[in-house]
Structures are given as C-alpha cells and as structure tokens.
C-alpha positions, 0 to 999 in steps of 0.5 A: 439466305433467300427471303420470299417477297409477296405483295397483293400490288401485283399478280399473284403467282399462276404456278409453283414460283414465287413473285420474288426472291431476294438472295442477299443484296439481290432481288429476282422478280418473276415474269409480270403480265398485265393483270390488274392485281385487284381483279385478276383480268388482264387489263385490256387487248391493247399493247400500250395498255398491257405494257402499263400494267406489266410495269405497274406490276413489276413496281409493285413488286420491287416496292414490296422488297423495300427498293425502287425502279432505280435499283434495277440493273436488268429486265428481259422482255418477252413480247408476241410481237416484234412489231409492238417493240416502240410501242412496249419501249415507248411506255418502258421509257415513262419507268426507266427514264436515265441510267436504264437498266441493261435489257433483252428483248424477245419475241415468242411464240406464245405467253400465260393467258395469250397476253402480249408481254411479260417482263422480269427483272433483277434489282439490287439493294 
C-alpha cells in the first residue's frame, strides 16, 4: 500500500507527481529544486545558495513522513554544472555529516526553471 506525503515545508508539486510516496518501510522523495516554499521563487542565482534550499526542501519532506535525514540511504543529484560539484558537496555535507548515504551525481543539460540543481532521494523507515 502507497501512502502520498505533502507538506506546505516544501514546493508544491509542478506537474502530475507527488512530493513523496512512501511504500511500506520505504519513502521515495521526488526531485527538490531551490524554491522557497512560502514564495515559490527560487532562492537566489547562487549554487551554495540554491543547494541550501534544495536540502532544506529535501528535509521538509522527509520530516513530513515522520523520518529524519538519518534515514536516508540514497540521493541522486542533478546538477547544470560539473564544475559547482565542491560547492554542491561542500553544503550536502552540513545535511549528511557521517554514515552518508550512497549517492550519484550528474551533470545535465537543462532543469525546471533553468535552477542549477535538484536532488531526490530514498529513506527508509
């Protein structure tokens, strides 16, 4: 059984998905951009920033599920450029402080809104 997780800490949803789905012990977070939930902009132009929101979104998220950061076993970041990869690990790294969780990382041609990065990820209960 699926069970749909919404929050108004994060983004709302820009097409026919949800924010999560959590299927049994396992919750599956859809791709967080930097928008500032409360305003629907995107926080700034800057990488550091935008990655700051994106894991405050990713939070928000895995919080309204009842879990924590801790339970995350796998993100996958998609970033626009390969060359903000320290920057983007340099704040992941304020979230994901020990017993990380396993990870790829990407660079793609474009993302909703022209941001600079987005992450999903999976937790489990």
């Amino acid at each position: 059984m699926k069970q749909i997780i919404q929050t108004n800490n994060a983004p709302q949803a820009i097409g026919p998905y949800s924010q999560a789905v959590m299927a049994g012990d396992t919750l599956y977070v859809s791709g967080q951009i930097p928008v500032i939930p409360a305003t629907g902009v995107i926080v700034s132009d800057k990488v550091e920033e935008q990655a700051r929101q994106v894991m405050e979104n990713v939070k928000a998220v895995v919080e309204a599920a009842g879990l924590t950061l801790d339970h995350v076993v796998k993100t996958s970041v998609f970033i626009k450029n390969m060359d903000d990869f320290a920057k983007i690990n340099a704040v992941y790294s304020e979230y994901f402080k020990e017993n990380c969780p396993a990870r790829a990382c990407v660079e793609v041609a474009r993302l909703p809104k022209d941001v600079l990065l987005e992450m999903d990820a999976i937790a489990v209960k």
